[in-house]
Structure formats: structure tokens, C-alpha cells
C-alpha positions in Angstrom: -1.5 -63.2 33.0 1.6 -62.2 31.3 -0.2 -61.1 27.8 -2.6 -59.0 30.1 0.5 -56.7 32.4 2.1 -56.9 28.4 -0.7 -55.1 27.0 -1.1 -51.8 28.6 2.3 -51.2 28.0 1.9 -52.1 24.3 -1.4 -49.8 23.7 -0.3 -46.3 25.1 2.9 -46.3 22.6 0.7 -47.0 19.9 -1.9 -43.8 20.8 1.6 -42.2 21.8 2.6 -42.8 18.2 -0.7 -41.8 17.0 -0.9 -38.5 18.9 2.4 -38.2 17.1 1.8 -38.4 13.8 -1.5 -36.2 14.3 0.8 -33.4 15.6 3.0 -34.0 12.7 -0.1 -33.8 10.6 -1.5 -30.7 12.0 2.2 -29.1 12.4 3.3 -29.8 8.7 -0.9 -28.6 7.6 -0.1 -25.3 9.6 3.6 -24.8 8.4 2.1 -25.3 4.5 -0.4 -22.9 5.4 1.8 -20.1 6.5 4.1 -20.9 3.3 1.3 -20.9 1.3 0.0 -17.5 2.9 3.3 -15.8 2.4 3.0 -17.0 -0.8 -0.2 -15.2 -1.6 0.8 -12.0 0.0 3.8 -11.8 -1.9 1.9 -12.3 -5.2 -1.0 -9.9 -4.4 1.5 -7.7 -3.3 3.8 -8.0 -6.7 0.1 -8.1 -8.9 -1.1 -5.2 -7.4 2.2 -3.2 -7.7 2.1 -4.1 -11.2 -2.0 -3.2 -11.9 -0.7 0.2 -10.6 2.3 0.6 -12.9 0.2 -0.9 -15.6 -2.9 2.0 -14.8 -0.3 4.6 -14.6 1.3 3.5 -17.9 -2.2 3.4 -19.3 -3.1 7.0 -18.2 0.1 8.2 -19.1 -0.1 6.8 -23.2 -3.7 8.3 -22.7 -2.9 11.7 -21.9 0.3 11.5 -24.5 -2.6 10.2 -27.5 -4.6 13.1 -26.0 -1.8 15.4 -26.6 -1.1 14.0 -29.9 -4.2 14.7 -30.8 
């Protein structure tokens, strides 16, 4: 009788524990995302700042071999 009133107790702290670590899981996966988002903004942002300075340079040594010429 004692082992049955015992378990109860015992199984919802283990789910608790469980349900735990899944939010845990699915917090840290959605934090990592967001980084990682950041992260790709940021780079798009500084690679496409720098394709623009890099076609501007280009059209610029264009029109100066142009003028050369």
C-alpha cells in the first residue's frame, strides 16, 4: 500500500522534470535560432554593402580604363 500512495508522488516530478528539460530544449533551440538569425542578417547586410562598394569600384575603374582609353 505504501509503494502505491509513494508512486504518484514519484511519477509527476519525473514528467515535471521532463516537461522541463523540453522547455529548456525548445528555449535554448529558439534562443540559437534568433542568434543565428542575427547572425545572417548582419552578414547579408555587411556582403551586400560590400557587393555594392565592390560594383561601384568596378564601374568606376571601368569608366577610368574608358577614359584612358
Amino acid at each position: 500500500m505504501h509503494v502505491l500512495t509513494h508512486k504518484p508522488d514519484f511519477i509527476p516530478t519525473g514528467a515535471k522534470i521532463e516537461t522541463m528539460l523540453q522547455t529548456v530544449k525548445v528555449t535554448s533551440a529558439f534562443i540559437s535560432i534568433c542568434i543565428l538569425n542575427v547572425i545572417w542578417n548582419s552578414t547579408l547586410q555587411i556582403v551586400n554593402s560590400n557587393v555594392v562598394s565592390v560594383i561601384t569600384y568596378a564601374s568606376k575603374s571601368l569608366k577610368m580604363t574608358k577614359d584612358i582609353e
